[in-house]
VEXBA-910777 format. One record per residue (C-alpha): x, z, y; residue number from 0. Coordinates in steps of 0.05 Angstrom, whole numbers. Layout:
! VEXBA-910777
+--------+--------+--------+-----+
!      u !      w !      v ! num !
+--------+--------+--------+-----+
!      X !      Z !      Y ! NUM !
...
+--------+--------+--------+-----+
***
This chain:
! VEXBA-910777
+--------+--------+--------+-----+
!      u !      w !      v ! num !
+--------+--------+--------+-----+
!      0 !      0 !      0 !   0 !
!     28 !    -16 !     63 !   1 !
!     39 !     15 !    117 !   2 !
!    -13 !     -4 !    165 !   3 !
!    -78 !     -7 !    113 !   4 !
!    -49 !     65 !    104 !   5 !
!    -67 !     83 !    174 !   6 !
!   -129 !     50 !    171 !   7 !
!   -150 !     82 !    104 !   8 !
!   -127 !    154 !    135 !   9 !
!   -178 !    140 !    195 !  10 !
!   -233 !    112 !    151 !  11 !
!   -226 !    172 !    104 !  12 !
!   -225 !    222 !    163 !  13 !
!   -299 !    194 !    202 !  14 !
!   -328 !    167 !    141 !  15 !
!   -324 !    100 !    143 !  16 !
!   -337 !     65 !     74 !  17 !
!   -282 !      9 !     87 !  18 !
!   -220 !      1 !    123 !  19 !
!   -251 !    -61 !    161 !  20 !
!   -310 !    -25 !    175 !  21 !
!   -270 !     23 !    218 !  22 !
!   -225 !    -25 !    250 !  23 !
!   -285 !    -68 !    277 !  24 !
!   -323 !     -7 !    307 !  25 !
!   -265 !     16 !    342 !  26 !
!   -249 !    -53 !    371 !  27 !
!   -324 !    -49 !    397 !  28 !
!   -313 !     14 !    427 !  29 !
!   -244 !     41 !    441 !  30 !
!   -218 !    -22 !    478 !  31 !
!   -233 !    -43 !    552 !  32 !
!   -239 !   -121 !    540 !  33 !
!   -267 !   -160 !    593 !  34 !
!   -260 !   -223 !    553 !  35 !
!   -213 !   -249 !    488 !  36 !
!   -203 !   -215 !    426 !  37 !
!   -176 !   -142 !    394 !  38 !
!   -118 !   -164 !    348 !  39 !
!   -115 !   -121 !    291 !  40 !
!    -43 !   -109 !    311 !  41 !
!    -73 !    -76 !    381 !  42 !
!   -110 !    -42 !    337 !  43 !
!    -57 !    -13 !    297 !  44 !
!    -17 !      6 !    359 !  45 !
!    -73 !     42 !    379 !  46 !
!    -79 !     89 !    314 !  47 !
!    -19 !    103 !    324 !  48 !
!     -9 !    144 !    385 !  49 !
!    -78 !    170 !    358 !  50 !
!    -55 !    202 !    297 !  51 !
!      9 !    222 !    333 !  52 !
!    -22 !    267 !    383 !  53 !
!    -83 !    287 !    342 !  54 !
!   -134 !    249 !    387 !  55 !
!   -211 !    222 !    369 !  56 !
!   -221 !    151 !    389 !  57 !
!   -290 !    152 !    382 !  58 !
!   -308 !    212 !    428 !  59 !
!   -261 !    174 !    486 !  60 !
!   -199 !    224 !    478 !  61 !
!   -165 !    164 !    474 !  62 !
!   -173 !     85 !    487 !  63 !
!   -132 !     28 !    505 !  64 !
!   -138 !    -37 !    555 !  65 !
!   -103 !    -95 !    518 !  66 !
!    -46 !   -116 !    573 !  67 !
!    -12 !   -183 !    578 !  68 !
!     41 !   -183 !    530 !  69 !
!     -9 !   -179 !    471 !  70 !
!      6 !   -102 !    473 !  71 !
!    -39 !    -44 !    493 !  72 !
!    -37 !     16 !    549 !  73 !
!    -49 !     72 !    505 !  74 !
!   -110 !    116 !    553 !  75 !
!   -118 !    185 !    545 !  76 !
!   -178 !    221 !    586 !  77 !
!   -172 !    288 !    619 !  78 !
!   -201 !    311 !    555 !  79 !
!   -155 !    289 !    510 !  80 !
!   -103 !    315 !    566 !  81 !
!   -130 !    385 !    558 !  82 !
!   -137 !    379 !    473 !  83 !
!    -58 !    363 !    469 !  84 !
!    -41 !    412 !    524 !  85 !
!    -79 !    474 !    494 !  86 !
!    -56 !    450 !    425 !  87 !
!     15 !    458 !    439 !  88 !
!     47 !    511 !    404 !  89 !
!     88 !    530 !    462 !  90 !
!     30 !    533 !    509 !  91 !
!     28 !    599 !    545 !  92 !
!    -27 !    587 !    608 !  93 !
!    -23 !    540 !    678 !  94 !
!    -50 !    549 !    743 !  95 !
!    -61 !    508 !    805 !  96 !
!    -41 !    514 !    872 !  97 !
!    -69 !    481 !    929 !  98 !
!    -42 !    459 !   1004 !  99 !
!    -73 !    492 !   1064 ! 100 !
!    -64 !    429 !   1099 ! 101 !
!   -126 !    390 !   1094 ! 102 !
!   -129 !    307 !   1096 ! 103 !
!   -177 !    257 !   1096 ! 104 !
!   -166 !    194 !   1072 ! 105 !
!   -209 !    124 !   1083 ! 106 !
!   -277 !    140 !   1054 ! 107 !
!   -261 !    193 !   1014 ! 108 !
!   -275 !    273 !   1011 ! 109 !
!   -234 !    321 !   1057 ! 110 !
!   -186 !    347 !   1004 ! 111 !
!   -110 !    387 !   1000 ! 112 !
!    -51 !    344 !   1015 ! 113 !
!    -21 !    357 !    963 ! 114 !
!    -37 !    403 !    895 ! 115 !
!     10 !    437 !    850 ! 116 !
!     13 !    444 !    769 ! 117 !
!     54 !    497 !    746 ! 118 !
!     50 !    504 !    661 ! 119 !
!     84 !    562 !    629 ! 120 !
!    122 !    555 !    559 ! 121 !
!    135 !    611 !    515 ! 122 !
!    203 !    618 !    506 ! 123 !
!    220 !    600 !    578 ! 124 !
!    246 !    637 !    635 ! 125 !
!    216 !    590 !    691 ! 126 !
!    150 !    556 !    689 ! 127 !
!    147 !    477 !    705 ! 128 !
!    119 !    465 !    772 ! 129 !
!     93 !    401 !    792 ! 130 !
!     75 !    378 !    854 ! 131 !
!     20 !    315 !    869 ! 132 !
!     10 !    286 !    941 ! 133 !
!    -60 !    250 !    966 ! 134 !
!    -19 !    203 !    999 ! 135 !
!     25 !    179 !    937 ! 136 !
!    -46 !    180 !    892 ! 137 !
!    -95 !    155 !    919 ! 138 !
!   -135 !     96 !    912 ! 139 !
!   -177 !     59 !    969 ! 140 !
!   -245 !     23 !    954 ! 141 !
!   -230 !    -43 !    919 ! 142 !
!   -263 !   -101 !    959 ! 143 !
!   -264 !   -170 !    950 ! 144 !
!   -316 !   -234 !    960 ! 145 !
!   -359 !   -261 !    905 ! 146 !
!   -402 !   -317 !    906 ! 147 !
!   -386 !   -311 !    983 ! 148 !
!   -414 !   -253 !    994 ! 149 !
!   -372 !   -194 !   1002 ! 150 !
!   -366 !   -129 !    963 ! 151 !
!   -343 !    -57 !    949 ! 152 !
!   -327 !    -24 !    892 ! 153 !
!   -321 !     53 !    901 ! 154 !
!   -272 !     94 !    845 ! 155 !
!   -280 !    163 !    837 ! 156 !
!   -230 !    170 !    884 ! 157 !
!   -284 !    172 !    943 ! 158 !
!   -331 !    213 !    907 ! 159 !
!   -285 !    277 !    873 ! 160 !
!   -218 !    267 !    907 ! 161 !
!   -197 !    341 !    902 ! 162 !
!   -213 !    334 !    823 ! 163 !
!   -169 !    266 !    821 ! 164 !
!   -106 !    302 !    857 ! 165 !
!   -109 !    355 !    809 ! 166 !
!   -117 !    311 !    744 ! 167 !
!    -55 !    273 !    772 ! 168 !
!    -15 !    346 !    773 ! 169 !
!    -44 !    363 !    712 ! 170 !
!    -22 !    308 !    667 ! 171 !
!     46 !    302 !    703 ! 172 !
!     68 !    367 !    696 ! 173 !
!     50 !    372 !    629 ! 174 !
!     86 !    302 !    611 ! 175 !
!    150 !    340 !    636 ! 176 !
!    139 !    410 !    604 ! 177 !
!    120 !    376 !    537 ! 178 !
!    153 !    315 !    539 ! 179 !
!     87 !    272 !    529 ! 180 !
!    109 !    206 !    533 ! 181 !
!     71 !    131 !    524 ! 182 !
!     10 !    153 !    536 ! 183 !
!    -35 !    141 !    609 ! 184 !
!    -90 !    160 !    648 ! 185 !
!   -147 !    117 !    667 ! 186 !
!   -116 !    106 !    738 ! 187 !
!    -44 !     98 !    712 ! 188 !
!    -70 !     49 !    659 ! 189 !
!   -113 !      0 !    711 ! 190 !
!    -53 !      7 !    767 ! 191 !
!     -3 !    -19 !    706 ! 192 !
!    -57 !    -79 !    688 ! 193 !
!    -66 !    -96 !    758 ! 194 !
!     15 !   -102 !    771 ! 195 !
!     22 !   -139 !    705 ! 196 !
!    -30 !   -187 !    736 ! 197 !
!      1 !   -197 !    803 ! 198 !
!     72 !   -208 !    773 ! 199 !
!     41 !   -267 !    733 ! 200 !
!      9 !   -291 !    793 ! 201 !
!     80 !   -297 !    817 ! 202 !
!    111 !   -325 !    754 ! 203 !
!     63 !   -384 !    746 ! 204 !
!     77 !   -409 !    825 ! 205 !
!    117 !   -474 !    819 ! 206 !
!    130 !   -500 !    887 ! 207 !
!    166 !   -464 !    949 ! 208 !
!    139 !   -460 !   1015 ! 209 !
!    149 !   -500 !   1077 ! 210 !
!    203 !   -453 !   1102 ! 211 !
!    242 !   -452 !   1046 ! 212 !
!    243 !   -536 !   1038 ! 213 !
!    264 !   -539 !   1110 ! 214 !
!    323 !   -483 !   1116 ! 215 !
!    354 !   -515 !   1052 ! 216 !
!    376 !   -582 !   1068 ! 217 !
!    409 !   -546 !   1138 ! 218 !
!    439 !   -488 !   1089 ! 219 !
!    471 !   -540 !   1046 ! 220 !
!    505 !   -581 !   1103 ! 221 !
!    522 !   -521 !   1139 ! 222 !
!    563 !   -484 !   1080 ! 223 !
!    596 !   -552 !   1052 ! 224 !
!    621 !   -563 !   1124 ! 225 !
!    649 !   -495 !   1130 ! 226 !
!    664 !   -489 !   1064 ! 227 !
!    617 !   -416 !   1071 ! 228 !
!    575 !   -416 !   1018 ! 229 !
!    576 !   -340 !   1002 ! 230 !
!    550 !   -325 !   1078 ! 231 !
!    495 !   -373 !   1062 ! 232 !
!    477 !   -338 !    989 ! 233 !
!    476 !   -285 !   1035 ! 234 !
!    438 !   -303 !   1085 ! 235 !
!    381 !   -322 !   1039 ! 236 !
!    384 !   -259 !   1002 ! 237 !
!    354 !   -228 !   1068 ! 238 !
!    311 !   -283 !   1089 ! 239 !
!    275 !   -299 !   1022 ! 240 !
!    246 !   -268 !    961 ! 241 !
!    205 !   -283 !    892 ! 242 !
!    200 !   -351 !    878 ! 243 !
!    229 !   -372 !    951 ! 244 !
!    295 !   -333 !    931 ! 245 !
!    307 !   -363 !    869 ! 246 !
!    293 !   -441 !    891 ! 247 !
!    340 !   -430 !    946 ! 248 !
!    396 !   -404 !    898 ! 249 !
!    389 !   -464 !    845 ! 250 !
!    392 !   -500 !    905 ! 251 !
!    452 !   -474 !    944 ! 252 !
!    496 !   -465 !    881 ! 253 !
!    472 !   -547 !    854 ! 254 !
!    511 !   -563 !    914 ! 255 !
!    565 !   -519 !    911 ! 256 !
!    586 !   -546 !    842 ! 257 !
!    580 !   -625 !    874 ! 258 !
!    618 !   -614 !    934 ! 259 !
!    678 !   -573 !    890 ! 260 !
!    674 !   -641 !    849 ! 261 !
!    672 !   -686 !    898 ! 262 !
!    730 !   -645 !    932 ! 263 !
!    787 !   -672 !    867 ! 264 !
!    842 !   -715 !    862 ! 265 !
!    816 !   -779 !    843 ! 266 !
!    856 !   -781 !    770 ! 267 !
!    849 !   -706 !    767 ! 268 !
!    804 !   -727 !    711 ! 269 !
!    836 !   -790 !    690 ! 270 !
!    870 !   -789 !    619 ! 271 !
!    947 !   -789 !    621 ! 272 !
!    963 !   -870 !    603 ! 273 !
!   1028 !   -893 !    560 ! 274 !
!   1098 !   -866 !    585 ! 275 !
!   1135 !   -928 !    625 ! 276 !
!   1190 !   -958 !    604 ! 277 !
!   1260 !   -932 !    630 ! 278 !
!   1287 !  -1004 !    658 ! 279 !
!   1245 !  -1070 !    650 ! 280 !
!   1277 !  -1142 !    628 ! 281 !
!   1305 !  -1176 !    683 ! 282 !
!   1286 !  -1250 !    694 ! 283 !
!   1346 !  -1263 !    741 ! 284 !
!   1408 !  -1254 !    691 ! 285 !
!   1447 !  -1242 !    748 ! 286 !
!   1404 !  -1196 !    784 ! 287 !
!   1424 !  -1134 !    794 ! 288 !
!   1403 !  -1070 !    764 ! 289 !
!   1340 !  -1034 !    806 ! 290 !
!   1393 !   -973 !    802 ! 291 !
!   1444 !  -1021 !    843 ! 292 !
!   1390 !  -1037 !    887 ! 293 !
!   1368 !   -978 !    899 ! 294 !
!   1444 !   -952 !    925 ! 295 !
!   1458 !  -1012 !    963 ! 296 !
!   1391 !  -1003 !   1010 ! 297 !
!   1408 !   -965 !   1076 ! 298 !
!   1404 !   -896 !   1086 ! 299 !
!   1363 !   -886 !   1140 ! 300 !
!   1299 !   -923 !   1102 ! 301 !
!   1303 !   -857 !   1062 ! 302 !
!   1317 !   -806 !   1114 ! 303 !
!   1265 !   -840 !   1147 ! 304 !
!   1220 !   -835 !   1088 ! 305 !
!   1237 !   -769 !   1082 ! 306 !
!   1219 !   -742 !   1151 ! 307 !
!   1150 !   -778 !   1142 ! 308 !
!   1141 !   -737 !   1084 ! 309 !
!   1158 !   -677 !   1115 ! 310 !
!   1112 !   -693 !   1169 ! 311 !
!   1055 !   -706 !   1121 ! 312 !
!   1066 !   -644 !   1093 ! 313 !
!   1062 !   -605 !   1165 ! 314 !
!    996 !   -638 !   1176 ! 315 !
!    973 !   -637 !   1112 ! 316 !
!    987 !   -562 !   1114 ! 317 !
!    946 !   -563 !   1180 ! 318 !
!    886 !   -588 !   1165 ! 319 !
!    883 !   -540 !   1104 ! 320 !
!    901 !   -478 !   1152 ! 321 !
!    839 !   -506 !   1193 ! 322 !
!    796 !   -520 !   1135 ! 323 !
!    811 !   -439 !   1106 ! 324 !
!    794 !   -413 !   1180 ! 325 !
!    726 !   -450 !   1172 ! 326 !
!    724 !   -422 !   1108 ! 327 !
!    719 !   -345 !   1152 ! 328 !
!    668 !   -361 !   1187 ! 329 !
!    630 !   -299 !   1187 ! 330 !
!    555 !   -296 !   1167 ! 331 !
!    536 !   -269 !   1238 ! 332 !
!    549 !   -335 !   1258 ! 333 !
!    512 !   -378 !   1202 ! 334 !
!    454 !   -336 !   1213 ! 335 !
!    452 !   -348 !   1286 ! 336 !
!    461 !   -423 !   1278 ! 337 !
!    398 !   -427 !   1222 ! 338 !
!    352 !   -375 !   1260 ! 339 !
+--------+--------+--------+-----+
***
């Protein structure tokens, strides 16, 4: 028997189910928040899991999930599976609240405490845990939006028991760090972590970049192969972009970094080394003389004068590069004036 119908036989057994499947079909009717697809039985099985872990009923809503993008779940606890595992712990030993003087009133909701504290004692312990919650960090405004072009609000029970949603929050976080409760949620925490999963795929599934960023990259690229500065302009878009803008500007910038370094070789730095030349060729004058002889007999100053128009080859050579490295220092200050 594996693993899994193991699981599923324990629960069955434990609320009376007849079958294994039985069970697993109720529960996907009734422990998931599914707006629309389908419970995997592997969901389902993750599920059961953190259930039989920390001892929690499914079907009386100790503990449900909401199926999240990656085909996983976002194991839900409510406040009264919060209190089962708390006052179940061995260590337990009694908590007590403690709330601001300093009264707040945020957008449509109740006057409440700015800020409540947990504190959980452990037996065994010289110092209780004491955790603080603020309003500000917590709490949730009314959701509105437009439908059918007509708009709406959606109220949470943030508006209507506030003080009771601080304390929840300061309940279940100071008991995560006195007991070390870990992968489980509350309702809140669970549809904050859906709605961020939602709006980083919103971001992932844009394809094109904005105006801005089509206009500033053609001016980038000429700017940095000019003056050679093309860490000042990575830098420069590092402050001025971000998400999807950021990252098309990058690919961008370092594309033509790699075809101006290319462009920038020797012409046979890539050729393939031919067949070594001869030492001395056959002369078609028999009386010619060798290229060695020839060589001797030409006058000096051809190759002094040769090699003073070397040397001042070199010299400018060696100028132009000196010029070419103090463009190279030009100092992002300066790009981002010139693209602002």
């Amino acid at each position: 028997m594996s693993k899994q119908s193991s699981l599923f036989q324990k629960f069955a057994e434990k609320f009376s189910f007849s079958d294994e499947r039985e069970l697993i079909n109720t529960l996907k009717a009734t422990a998931f928040k599914v707006k629309d697809g389908e419970v995997t039985d592997a969901q389902m099985m993750a599920l059961l899991i953190v259930a039989d872990q920390y001892g929690l009923n499914p079907f009386t809503k100790e503990i449900f999930a909401y199926p999240d993008k990656q085909n996983g779940i976002v194991p839900v606890v409510s406040v009264d599976g919060w209190s089962r595992i708390i006052n179940q712990h061995p260590d337990m030993d009694g908590l007590e609240f403690i709330y601001d003087e300093n009264i707040v009133t945020e957008a449509d909701a109740k006057p409440c405490p700015a800020s409540i504290e947990c504190v959980i004692y452990r037996k065994g312990r010289a110092h209780p845990v004491r955790i603080k919650e603020f309003l500000d960090e917590t709490y949730r405004s009314t959701f509105k939006g437009v439908k059918n072009g007509q708009p709406f609000e959606i109220k949470t029970p943030w508006q209507s028991h506030t003080k009771r949603m601080l304390r929840h929050k300061a309940l279940i976080q100071c008991s995560r760090i006195a007991f070390g409760f870990t992968g489980i949620y509350d309702q809140d925490e669970a549809e904050r972590i859906i709605e961020g999963q939602a709006e980083r795929i919103i971001e992932e599934v844009q394809s094109e970049a904005s105006v801005k960023a089509k206009q500033m990259l053609p001016r980038l690229i000429n700017r940095a192969t000019r003056e050679g500065s093309w860490q000042a302009a990575l830098e420069y878009v590092g402050e001025q972009f971000s998400g999807f803008d950021l990252d098309f500007m990058k690919h961008g910038l370092n594309a033509a970094k790699v075809a101006a370094e290319v462009t920038q070789l020797p012409a046979d730095a890539n050729a393939k080394p031919g067949p070594a030349r001869q030492a001395s060729a056959p002369n078609a004058d028999p009386n010619a003389k060798p290229a060695s002889a020839q060589q001797s007999s030409a006058p000096k100053t051809d190759v002094a004068q040769n090699t003073d128009s070397a040397s001042d080859s070199g010299k400018q050579a060696q100028g132009q590069n000196a010029t070419v490295n103090r463009q190279r220092k030009t100092p992002l200050s300066e790009t981002r004036a010139t693209l602002a």
